[in-house]
C-alpha positions as CSV (number, residue, x, y, z in Angstrom):
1,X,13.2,-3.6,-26.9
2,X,12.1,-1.5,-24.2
3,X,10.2,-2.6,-21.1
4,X,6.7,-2.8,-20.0
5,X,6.5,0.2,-17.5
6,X,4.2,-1.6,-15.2
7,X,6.7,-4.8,-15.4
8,X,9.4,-2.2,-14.7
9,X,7.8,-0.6,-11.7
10,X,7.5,-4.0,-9.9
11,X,10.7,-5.2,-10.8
12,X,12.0,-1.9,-9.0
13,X,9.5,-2.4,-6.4
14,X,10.9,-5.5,-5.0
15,X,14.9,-4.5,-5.5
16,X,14.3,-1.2,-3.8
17,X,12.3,-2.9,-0.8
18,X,14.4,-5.6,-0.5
19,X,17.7,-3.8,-0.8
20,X,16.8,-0.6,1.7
21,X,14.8,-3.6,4.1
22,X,18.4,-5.6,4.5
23,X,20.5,-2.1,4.4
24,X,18.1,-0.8,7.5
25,X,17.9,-3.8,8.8
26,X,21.8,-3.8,9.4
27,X,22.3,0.0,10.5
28,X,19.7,-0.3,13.0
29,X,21.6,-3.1,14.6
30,X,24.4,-1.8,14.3
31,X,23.7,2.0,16.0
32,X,22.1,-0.1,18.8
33,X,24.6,-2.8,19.9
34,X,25.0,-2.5,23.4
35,X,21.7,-1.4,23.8
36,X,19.3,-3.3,25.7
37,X,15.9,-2.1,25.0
38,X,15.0,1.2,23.1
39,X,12.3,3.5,24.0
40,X,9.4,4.7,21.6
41,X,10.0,8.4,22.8
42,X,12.7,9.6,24.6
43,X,16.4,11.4,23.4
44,X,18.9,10.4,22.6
45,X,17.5,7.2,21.2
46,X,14.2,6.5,20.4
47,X,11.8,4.3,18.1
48,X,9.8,7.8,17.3
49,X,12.8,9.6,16.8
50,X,15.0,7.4,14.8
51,X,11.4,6.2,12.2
52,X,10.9,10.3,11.9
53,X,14.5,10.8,11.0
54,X,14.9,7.4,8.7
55,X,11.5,8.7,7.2
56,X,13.1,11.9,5.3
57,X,16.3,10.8,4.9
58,X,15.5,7.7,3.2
59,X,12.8,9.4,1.0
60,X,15.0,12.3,0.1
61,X,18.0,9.6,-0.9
62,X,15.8,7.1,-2.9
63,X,14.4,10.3,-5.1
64,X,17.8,11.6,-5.7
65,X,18.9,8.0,-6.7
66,X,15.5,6.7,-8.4
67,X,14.3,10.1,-10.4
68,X,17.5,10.4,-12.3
69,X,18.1,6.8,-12.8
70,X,14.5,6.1,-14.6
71,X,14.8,9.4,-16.6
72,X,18.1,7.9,-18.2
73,X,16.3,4.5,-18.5
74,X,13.6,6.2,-21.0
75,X,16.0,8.6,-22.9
76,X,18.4,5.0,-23.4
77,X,15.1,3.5,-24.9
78,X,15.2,0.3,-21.9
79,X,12.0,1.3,-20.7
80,X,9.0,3.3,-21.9
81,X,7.9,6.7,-20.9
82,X,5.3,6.7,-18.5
83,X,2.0,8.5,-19.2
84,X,0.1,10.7,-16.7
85,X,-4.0,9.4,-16.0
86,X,-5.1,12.9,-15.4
87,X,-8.4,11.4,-14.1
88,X,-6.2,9.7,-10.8
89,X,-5.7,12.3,-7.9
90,X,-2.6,10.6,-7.0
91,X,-1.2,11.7,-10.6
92,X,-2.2,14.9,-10.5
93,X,-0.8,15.4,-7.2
94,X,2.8,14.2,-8.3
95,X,2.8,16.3,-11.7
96,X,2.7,19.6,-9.4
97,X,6.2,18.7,-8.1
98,X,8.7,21.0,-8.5
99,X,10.6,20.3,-12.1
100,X,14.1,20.7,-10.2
101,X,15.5,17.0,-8.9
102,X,16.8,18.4,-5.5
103,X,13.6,20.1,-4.8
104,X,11.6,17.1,-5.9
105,X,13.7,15.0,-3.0
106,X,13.2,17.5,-0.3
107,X,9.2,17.3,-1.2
108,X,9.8,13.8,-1.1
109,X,11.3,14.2,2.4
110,X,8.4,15.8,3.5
111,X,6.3,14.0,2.5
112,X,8.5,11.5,4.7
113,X,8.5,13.8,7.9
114,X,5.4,14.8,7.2
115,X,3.0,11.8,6.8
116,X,5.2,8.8,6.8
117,X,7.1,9.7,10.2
118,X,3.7,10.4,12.1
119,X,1.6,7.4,10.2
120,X,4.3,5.2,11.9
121,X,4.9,6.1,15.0
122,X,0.8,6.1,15.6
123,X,0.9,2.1,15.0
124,X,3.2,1.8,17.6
125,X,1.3,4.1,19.9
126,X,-2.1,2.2,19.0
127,X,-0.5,-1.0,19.4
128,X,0.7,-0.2,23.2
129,X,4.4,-0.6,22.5
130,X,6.5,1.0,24.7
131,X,9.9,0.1,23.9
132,X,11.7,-3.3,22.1
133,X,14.7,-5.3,21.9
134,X,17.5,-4.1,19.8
135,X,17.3,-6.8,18.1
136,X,13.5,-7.3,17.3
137,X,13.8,-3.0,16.8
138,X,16.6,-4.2,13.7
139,X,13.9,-6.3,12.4
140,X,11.2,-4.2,12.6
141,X,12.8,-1.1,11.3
142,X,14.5,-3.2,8.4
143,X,10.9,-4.2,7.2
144,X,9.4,-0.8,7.9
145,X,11.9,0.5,5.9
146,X,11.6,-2.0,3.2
147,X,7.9,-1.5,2.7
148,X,7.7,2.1,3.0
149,X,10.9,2.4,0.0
150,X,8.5,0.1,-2.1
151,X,5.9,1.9,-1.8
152,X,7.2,5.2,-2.0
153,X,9.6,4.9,-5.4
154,X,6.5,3.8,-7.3
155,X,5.9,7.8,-7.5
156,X,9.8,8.4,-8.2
157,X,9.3,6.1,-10.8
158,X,6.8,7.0,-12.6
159,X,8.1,10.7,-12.5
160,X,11.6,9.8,-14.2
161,X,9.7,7.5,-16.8
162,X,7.2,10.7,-17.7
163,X,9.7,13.3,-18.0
164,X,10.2,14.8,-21.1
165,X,13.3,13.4,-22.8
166,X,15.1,16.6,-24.2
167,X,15.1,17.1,-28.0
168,X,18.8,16.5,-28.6
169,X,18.5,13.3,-27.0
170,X,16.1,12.1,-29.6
171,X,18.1,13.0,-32.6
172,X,20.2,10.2,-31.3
């Protein structure tokens, strides 16, 4: 029987927020070992520069990994298709992606670069911080990144559940 999609969504919620928290968490302590404090702005390490970067790259990676995985989900009957509330801006806005996976990713990377990257580094600007610990940096950044992948595959989700499932698929 196949799932609920919003049961599905938050399921996939919390694995992908947990999982790219503790993976972030990790590289960001391990690229600054040795380092005492890092900068917000600055080469060739900075807070700005490494949340900008971390922004695109993860988005483009979790849409590459979370389109294609849902899609599959729905054409093996484990989850339902997801249906489109043409009356939410949000959906709207999604449905005008490009059809194309690798051009949906670099949208998604954008999007990332774009809003994300520049979203973040303001709260560190507003919030007067200057610089941190590698350490409390490898925390910070492991929950930023956390958040910010739960939030963000809810739209990769809901595009591989609402693809069409091709025809000889369903003959199946």
């Amino acid at each position: 029987m196949a799932h609920d999609v919003a049961t599905h969504i938050r399921n996939e919620m919390f694995t992908t927020g947990v999982s790219n928290a503790l993976f972030n968490g990790v590289i960001a302590m391990s690229l600054s070992k040795g380092v005492e404090v890092i900068a917000l702005w600055g080469l060739p390490e900075s807070i700005a520069l490494d949340i900008t970067a971390t922004s695109a790259l993860l988005l483009f990676i979790v849409a590459l990994i979370m389109i294609p995985l849902n899609h599959s989900k729905v054409r093996k009957g484990k989850v339902e298709a997801f249906e489109w509330d043409n009356s939410r801006r949000l959906h709207r806005f999604w449905q005008r992606l490009p059809k194309g996976l690798f051009a949906r990713a670099l949208c998604f990377a954008g999007l990332g670069l774009f809003v994300v990257a520049p979203i973040s580094c303001a709260y560190y600007v507003i919030l007067g911080v200057e610089g941190m610990t590698s350490e409390d940096y490898a925390v910070v950044k492991g929950l930023w990144a956390g958040i910010m992948a739960s939030i963000m595959c809810v739209p990769m989700i809901q595009i591989g559940l609402a693809d069409p499932v091709p025809a000889e698929s369903c003959a199946q």
